[in-house]
N, CA, C and O atoms as a printed pandas DataFrame, in Angstrom:
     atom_number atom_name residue_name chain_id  residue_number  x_coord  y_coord  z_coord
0              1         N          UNK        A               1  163.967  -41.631   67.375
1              2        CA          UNK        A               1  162.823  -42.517   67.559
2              3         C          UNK        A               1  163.026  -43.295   68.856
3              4         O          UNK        A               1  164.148  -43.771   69.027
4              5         N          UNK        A               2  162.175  -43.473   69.714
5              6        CA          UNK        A               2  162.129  -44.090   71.048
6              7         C          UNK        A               2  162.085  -45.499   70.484
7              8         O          UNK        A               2  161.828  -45.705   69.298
8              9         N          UNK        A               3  162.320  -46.387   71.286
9             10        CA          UNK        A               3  162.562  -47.480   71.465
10            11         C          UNK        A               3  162.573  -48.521   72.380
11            12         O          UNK        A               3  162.960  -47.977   73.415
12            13         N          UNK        A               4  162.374  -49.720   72.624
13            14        CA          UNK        A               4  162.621  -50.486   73.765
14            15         C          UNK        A               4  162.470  -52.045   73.276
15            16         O          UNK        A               4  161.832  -52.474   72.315
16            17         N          UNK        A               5  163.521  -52.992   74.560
17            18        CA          UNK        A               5  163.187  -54.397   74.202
18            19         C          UNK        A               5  163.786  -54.632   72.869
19            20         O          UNK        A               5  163.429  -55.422   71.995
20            21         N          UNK        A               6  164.876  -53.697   72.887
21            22        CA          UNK        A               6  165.980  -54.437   71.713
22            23         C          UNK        A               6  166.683  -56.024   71.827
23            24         O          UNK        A               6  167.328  -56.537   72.741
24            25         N          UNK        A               7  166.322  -56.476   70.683
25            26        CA          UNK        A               7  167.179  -57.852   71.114
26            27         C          UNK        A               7  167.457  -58.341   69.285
27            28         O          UNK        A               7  166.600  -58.664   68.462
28            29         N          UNK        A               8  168.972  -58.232   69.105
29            30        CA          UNK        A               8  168.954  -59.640   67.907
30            31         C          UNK        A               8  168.583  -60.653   67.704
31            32         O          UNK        A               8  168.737  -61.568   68.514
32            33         N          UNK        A               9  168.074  -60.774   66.734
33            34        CA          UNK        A               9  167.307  -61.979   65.964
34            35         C          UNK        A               9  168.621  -62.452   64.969
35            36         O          UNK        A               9  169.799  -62.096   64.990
36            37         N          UNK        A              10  167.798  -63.530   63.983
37            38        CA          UNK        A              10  169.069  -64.260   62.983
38            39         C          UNK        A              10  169.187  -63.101   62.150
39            40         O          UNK        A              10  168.482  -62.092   62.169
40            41         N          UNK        A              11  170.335  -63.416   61.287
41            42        CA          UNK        A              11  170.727  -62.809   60.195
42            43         C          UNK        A              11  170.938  -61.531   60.588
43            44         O          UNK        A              11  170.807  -60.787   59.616
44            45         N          UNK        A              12  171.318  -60.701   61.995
45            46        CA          UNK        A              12  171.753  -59.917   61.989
46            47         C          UNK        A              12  170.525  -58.420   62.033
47            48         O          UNK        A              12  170.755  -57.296   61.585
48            49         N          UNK        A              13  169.320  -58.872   62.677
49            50        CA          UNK        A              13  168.707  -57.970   62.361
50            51         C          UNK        A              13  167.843  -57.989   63.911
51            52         O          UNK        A              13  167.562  -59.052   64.463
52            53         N          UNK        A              14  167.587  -57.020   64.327
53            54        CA          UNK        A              14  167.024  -56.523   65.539
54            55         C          UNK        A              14  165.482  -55.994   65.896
55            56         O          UNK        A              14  165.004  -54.892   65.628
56            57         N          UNK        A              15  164.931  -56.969   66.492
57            58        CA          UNK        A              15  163.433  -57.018   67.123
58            59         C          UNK        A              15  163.255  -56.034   67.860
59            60         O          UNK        A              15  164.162  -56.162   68.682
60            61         N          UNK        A              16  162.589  -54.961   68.175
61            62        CA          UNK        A              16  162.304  -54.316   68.965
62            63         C          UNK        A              16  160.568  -53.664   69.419
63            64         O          UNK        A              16  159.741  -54.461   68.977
64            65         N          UNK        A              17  160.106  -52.855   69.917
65            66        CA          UNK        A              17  159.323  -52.138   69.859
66            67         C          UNK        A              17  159.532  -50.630   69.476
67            68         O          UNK        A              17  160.379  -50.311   70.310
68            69         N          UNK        A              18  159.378  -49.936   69.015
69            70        CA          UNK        A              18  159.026  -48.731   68.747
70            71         C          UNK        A              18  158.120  -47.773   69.429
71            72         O          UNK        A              18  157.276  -48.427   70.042
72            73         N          UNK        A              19  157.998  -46.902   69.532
73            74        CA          UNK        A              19  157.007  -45.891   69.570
74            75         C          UNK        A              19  156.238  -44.789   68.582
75            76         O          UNK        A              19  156.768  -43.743   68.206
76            77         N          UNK        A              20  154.785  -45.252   68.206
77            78        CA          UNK        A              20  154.332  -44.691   67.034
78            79         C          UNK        A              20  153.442  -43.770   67.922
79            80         O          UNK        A              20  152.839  -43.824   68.994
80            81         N          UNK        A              21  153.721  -42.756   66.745
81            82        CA          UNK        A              21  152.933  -41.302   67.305
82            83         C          UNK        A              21  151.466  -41.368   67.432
83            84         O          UNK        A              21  150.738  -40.582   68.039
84            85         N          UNK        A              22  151.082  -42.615   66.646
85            86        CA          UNK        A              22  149.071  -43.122   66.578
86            87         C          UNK        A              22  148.742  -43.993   67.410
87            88         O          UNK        A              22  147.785  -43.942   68.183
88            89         N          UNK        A              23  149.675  -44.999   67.266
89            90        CA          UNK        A              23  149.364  -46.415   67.670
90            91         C          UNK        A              23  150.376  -47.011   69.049
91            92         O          UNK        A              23  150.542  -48.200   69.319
92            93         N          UNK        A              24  150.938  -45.896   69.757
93            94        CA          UNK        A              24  151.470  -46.218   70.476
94            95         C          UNK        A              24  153.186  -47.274   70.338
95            96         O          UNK        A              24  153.989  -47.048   69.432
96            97         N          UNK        A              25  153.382  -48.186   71.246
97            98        CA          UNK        A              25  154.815  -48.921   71.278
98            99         C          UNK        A              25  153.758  -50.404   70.887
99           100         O          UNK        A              25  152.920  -51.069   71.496
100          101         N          UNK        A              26  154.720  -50.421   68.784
101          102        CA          UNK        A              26  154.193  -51.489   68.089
102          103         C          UNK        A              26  155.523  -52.127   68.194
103          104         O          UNK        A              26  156.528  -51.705   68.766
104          105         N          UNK        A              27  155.288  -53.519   67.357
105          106        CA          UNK        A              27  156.449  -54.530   67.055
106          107         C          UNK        A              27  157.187  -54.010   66.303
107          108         O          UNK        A              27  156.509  -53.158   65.729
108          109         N          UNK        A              28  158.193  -53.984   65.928
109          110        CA          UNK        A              28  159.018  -53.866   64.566
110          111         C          UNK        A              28  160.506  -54.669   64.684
111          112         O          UNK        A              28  161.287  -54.684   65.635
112          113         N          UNK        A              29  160.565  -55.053   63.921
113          114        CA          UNK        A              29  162.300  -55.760   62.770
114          115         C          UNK        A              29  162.546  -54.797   62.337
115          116         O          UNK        A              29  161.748  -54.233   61.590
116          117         N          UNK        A              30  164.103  -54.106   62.750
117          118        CA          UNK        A              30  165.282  -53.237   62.187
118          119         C          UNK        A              30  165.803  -54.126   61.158
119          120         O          UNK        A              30  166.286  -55.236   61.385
120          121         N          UNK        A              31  165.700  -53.672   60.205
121          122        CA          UNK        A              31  166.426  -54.236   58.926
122          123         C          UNK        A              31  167.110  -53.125   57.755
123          124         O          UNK        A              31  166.441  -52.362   57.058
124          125         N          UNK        A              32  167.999  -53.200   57.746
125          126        CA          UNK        A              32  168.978  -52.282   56.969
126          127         C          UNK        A              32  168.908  -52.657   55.814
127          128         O          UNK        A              32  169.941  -52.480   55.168
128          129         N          UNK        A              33  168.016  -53.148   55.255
129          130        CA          UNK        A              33  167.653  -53.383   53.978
130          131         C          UNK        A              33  166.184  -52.536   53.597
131          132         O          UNK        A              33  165.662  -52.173   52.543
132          133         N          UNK        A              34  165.816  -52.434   55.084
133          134        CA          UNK        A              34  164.267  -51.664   54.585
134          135         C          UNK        A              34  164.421  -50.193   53.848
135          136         O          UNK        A              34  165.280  -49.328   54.020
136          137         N          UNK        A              35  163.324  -50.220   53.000
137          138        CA          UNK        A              35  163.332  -48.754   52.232
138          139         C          UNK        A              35  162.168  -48.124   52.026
139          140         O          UNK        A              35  162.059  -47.085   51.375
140          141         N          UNK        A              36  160.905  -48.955   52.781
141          142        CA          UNK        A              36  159.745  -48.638   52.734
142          143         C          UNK        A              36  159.580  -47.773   54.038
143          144         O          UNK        A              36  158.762  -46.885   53.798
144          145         N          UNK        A              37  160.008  -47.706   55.216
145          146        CA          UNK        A              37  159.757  -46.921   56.429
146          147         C          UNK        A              37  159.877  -45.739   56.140
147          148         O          UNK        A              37  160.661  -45.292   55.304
148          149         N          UNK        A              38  158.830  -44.894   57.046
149          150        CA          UNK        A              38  158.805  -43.394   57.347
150          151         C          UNK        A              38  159.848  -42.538   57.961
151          152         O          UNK        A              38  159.856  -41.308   57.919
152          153         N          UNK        A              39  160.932  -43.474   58.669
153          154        CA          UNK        A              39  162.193  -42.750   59.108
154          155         C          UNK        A              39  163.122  -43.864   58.687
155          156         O          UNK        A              39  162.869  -44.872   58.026
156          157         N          UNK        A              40  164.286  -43.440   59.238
157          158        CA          UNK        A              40  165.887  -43.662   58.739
158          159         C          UNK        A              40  165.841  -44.635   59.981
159          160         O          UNK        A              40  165.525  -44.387   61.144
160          161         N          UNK        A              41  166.262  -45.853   59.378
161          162        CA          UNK        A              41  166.007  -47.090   59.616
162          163         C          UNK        A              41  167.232  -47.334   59.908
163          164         O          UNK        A              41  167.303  -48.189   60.791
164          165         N          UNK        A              42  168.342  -46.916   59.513
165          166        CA          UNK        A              42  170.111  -46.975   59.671
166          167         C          UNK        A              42  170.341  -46.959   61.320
167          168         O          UNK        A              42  170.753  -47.737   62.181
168          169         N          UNK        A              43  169.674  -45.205   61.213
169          170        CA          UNK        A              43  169.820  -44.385   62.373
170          171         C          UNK        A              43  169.603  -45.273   63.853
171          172         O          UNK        A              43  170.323  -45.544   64.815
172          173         N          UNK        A              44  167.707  -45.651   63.309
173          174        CA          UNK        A              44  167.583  -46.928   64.484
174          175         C          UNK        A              44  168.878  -47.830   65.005
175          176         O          UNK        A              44  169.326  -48.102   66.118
176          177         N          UNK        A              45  169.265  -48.166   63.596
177          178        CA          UNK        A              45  169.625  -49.481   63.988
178          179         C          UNK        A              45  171.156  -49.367   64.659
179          180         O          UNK        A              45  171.585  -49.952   65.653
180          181         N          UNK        A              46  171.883  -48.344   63.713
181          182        CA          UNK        A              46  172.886  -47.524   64.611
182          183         C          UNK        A              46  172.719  -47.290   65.802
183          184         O          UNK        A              46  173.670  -47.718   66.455
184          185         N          UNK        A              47  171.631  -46.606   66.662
185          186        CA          UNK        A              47  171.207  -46.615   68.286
186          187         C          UNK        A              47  171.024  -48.029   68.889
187          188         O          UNK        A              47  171.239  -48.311   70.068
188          189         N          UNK        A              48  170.720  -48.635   68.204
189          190        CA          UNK        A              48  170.578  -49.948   69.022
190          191         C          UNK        A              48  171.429  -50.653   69.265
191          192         O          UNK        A              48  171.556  -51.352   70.270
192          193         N          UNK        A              49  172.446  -50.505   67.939
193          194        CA          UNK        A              49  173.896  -51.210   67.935
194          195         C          UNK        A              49  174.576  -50.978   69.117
195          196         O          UNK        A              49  175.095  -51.660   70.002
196          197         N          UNK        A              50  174.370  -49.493   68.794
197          198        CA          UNK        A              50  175.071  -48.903   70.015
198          199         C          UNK        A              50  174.761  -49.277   71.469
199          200         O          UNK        A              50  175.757  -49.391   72.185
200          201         N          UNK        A              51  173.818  -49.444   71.920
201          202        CA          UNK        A              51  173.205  -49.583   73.031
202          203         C          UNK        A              51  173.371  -50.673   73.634
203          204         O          UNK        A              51  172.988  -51.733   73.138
204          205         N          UNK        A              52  174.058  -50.591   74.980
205          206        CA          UNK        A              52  174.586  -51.603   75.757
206          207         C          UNK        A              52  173.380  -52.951   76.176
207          208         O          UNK        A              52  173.492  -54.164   76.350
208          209         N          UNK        A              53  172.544  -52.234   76.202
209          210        CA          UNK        A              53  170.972  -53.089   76.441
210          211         C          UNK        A              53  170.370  -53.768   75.581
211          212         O          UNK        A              53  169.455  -54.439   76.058
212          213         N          UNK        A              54  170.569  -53.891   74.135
213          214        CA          UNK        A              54  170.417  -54.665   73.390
214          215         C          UNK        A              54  170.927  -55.957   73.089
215          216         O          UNK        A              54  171.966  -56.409   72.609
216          217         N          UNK        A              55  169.419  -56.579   73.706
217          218        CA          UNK        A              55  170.132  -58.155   73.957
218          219         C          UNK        A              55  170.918  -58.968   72.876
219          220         O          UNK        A              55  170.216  -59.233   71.900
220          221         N          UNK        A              56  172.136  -59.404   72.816
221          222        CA          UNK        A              56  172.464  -60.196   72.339
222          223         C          UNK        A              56  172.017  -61.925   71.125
223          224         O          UNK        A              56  171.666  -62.895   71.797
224          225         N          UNK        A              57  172.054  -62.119   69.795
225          226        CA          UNK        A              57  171.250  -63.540   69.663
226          227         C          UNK        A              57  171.333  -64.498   70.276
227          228         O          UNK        A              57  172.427  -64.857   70.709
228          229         N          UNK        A              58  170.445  -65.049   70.452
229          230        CA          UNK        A              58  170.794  -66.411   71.675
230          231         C          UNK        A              58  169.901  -67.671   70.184
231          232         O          UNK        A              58  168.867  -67.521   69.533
232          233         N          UNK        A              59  170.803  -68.636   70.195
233          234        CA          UNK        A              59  170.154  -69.341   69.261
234          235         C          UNK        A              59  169.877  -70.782   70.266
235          236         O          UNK        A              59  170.505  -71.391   71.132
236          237         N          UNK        A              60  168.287  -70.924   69.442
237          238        CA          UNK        A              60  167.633  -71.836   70.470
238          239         C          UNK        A              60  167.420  -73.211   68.975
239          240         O          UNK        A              60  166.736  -73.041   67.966
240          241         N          UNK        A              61  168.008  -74.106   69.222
241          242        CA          UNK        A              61  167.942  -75.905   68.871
242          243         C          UNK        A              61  166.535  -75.838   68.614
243          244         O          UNK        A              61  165.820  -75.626   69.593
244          245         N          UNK        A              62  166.035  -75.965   67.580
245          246        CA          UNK        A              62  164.455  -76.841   67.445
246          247         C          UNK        A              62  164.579  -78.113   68.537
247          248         O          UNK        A              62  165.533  -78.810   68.883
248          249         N          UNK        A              63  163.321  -78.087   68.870
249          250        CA          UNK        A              63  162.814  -79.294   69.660
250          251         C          UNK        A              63  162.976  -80.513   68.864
251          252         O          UNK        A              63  162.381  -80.373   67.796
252          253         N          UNK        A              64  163.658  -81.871   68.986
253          254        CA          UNK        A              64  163.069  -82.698   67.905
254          255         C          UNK        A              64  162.360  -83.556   67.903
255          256         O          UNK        A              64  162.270  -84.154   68.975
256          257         N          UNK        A              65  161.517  -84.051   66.748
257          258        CA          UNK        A              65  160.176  -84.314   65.799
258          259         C          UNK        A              65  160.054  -85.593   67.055
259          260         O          UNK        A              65  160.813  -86.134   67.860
260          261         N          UNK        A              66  158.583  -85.679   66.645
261          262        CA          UNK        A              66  158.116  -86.672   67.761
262          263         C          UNK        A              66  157.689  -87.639   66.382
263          264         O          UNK        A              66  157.538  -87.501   65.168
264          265         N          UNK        A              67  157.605  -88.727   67.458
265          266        CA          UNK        A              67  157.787  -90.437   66.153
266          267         C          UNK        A              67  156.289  -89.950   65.737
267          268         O          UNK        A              67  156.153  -90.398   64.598
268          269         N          UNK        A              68  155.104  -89.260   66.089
269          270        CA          UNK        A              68  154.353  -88.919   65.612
270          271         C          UNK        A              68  154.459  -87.852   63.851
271          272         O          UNK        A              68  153.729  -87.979   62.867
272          273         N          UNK        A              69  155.601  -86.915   64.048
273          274        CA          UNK        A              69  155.810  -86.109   63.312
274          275         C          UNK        A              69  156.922  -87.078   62.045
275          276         O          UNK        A              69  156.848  -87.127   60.817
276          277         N          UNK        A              70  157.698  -87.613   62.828
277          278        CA          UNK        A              70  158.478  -88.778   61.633
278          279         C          UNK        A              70  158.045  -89.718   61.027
279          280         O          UNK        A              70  158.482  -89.966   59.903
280          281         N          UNK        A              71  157.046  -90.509   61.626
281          282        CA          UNK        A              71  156.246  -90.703   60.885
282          283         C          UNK        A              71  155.606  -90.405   59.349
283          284         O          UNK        A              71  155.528  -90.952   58.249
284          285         N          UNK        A              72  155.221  -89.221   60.001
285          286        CA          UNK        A              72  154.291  -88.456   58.698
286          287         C          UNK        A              72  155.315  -87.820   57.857
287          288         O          UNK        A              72  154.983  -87.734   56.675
288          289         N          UNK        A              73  156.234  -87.448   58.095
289          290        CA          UNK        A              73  157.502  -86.817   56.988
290          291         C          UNK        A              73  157.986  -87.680   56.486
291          292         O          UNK        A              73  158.531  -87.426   55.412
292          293         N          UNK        A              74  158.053  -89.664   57.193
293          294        CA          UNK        A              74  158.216  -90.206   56.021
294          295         C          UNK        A              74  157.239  -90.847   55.103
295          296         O          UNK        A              74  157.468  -91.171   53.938
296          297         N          UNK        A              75  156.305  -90.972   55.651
297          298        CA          UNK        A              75  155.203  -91.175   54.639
298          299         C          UNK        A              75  154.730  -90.229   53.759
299          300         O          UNK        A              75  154.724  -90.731   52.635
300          301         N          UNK        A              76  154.302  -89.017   53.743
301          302        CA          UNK        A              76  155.113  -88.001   52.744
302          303         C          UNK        A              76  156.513  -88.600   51.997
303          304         O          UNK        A              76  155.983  -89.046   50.979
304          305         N          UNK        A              77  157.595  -88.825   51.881
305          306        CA          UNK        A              77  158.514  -88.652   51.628
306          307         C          UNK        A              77  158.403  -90.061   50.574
307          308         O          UNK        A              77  158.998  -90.098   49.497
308          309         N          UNK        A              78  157.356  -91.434   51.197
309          310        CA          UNK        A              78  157.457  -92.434   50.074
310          311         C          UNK        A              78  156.677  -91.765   49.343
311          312         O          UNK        A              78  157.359  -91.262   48.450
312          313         N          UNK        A              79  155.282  -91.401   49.207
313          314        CA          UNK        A              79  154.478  -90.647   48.556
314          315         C          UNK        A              79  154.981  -90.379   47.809
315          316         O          UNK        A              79  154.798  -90.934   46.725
316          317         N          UNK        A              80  156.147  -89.109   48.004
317          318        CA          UNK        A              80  156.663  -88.161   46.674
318          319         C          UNK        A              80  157.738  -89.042   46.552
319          320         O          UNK        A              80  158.401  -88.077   46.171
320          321         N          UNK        A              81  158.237  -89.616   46.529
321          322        CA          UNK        A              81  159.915  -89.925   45.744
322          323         C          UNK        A              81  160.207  -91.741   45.939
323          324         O          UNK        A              81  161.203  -92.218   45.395
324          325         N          UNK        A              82  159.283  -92.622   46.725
325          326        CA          UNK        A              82  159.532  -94.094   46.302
326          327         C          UNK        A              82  158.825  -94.779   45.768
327          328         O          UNK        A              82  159.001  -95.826   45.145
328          329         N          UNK        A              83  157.478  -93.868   46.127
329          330        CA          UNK        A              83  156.081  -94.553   45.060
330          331         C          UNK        A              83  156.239  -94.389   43.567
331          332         O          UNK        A              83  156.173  -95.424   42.904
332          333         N          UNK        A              84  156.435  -93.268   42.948
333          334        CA          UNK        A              84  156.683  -93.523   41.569
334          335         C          UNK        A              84  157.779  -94.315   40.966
335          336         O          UNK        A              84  157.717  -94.811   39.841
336          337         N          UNK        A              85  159.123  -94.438   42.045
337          338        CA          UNK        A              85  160.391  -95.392   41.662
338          339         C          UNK        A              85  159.553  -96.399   41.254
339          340         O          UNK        A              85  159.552  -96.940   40.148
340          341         N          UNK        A              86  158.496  -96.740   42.644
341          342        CA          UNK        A              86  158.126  -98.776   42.191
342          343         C          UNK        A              86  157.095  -98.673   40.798
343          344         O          UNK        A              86  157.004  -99.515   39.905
344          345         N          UNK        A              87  156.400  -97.446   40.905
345          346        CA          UNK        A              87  155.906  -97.923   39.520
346          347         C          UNK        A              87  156.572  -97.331   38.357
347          348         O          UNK        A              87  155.880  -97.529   37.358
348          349         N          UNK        A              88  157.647  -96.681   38.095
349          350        CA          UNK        A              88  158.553  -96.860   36.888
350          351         C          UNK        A              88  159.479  -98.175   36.932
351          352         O          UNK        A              88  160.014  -98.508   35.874
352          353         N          UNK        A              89  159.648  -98.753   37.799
353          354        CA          UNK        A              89  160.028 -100.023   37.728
354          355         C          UNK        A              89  159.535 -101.262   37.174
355          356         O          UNK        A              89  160.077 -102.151   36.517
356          357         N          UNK        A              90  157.982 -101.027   37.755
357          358        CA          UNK        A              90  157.092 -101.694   37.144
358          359         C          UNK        A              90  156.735 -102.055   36.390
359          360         O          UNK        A              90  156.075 -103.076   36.202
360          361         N          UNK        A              91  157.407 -100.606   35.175
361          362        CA          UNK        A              91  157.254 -100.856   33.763
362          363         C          UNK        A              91  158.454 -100.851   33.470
363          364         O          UNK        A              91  158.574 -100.717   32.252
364          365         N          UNK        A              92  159.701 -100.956   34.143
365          366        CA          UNK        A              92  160.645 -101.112   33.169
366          367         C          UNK        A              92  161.553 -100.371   32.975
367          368         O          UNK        A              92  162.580 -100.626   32.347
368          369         N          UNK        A              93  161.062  -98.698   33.856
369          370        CA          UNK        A              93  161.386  -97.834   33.291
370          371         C          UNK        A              93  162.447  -97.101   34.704
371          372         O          UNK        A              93  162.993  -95.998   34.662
372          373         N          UNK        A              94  162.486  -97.822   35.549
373          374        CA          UNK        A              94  163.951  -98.108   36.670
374          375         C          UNK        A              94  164.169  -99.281   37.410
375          376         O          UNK        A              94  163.431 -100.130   36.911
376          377         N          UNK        A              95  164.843  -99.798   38.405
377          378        CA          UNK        A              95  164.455 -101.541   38.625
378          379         C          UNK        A              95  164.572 -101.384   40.060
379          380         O          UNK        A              95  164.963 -100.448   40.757
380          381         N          UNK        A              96  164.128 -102.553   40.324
381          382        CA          UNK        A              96  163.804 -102.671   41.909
382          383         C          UNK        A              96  164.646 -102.255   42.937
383          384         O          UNK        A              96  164.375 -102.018   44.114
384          385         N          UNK        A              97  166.040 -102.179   42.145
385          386        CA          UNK        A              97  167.141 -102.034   43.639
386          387         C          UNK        A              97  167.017 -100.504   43.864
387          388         O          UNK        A              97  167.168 -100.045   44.996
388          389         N          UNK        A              98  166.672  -99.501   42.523
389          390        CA          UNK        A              98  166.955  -97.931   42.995
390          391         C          UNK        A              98  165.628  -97.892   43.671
391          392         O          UNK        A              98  165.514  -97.112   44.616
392          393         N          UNK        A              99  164.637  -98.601   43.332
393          394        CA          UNK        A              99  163.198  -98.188   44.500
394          395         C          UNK        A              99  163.660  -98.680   46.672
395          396         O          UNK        A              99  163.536  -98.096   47.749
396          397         N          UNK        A             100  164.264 -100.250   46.117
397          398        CA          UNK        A             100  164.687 -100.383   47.116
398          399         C          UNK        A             100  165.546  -99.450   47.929
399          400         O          UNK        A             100  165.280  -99.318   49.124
400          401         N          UNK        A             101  166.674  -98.709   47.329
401          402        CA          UNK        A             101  167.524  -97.809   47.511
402          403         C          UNK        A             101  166.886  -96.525   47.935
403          404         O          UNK        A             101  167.345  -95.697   48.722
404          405         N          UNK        A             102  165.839  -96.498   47.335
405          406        CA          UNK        A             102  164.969  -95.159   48.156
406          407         C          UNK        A             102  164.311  -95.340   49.042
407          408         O          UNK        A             102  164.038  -94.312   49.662
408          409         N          UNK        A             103  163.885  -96.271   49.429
409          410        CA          UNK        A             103  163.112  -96.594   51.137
410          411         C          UNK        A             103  163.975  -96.766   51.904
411          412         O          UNK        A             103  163.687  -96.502   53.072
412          413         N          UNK        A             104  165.316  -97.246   51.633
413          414        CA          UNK        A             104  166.546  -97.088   52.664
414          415         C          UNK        A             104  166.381  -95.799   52.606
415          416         O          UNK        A             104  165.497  -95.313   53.311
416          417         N          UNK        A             105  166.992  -95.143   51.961
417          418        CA          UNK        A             105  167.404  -93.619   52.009
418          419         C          UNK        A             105  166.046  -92.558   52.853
419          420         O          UNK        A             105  166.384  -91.652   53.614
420          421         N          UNK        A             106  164.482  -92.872   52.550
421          422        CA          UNK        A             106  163.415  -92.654   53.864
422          423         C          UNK        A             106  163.883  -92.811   54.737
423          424         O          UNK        A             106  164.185  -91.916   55.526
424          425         N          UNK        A             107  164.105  -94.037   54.890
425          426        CA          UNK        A             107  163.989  -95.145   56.448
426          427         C          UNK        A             107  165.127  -93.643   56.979
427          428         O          UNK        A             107  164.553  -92.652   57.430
428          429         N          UNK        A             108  166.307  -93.638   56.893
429          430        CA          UNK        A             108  167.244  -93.563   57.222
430          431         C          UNK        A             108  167.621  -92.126   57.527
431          432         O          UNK        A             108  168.614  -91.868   58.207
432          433         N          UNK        A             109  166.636  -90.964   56.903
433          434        CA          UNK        A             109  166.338  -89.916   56.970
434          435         C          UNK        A             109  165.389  -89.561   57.932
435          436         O          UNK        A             109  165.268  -88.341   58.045
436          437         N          UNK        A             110  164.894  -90.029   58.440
437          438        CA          UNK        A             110  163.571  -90.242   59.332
438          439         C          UNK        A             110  163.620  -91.028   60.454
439          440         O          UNK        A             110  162.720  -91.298   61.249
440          441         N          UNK        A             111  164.981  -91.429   60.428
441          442        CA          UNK        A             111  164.788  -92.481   61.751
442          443         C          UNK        A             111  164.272  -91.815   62.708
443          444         O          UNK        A             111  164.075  -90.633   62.428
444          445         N          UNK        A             112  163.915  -92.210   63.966
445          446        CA          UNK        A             112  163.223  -92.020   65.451
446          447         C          UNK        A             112  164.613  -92.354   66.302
447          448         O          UNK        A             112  165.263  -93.395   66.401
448          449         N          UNK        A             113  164.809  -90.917   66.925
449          450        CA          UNK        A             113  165.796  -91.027   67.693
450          451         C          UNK        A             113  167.150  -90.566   67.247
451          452         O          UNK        A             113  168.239  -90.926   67.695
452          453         N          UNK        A             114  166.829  -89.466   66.017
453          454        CA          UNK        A             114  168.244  -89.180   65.010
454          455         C          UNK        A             114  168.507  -87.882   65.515
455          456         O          UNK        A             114  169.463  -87.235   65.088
């Protein structure tokens, strides 16, 4: 099977293009787990291994979250897990310091600039 524009991705598995006999040079992920493809998927991935031209993974850092985006992940975050503390507290049913204890634990997860 022809090939080109090999390059590893995570987990060990390889991006490339192909060449289809209909549709011309499509996308495809080599994955040695696949069992649904029309050819021997090993074989690929064996040639590519092999192949001096197959780029290497290069792992790229997420960008990080803008005070716009931290923001909103912690407001989400009282939503689900400090808003109901204060009102089981409310009734009785946990007390103010573990609610308090969870807006630290927001705050502190979310800081701006972490």
């Amino acid at each position: 099977m022809n090939y080109r524009n090999a390059k590893y991705i995570a987990n060990g598995l390889i991006d490339c293009e192909i060449e289809h006999p209909e549709y011309g040079w499509i996308p495809f992920t080599c994955d040695l787990a696949d069992k649904g493809a029309l050819f021997d998927v090993a074989e690929l991935y064996a040639a590519m291994e092999a192949d001096p031209e197959t780029a290497p993974y290069v792992y790229v850092p997420p960008a990080p979250l803008t005070p716009e985006q931290l923001s909103a992940l912690r407001g989400e975050a009282y939503r689900l897990e400090s808003d109901p503390l204060f009102f089981k507290a409310q009734r009785g049913e946990a007390t103010m310091d573990e609610w308090l204890a969870k807006i630290a634990e927001i705050k502190a997860r979310y800081a701006e600039g972490v």
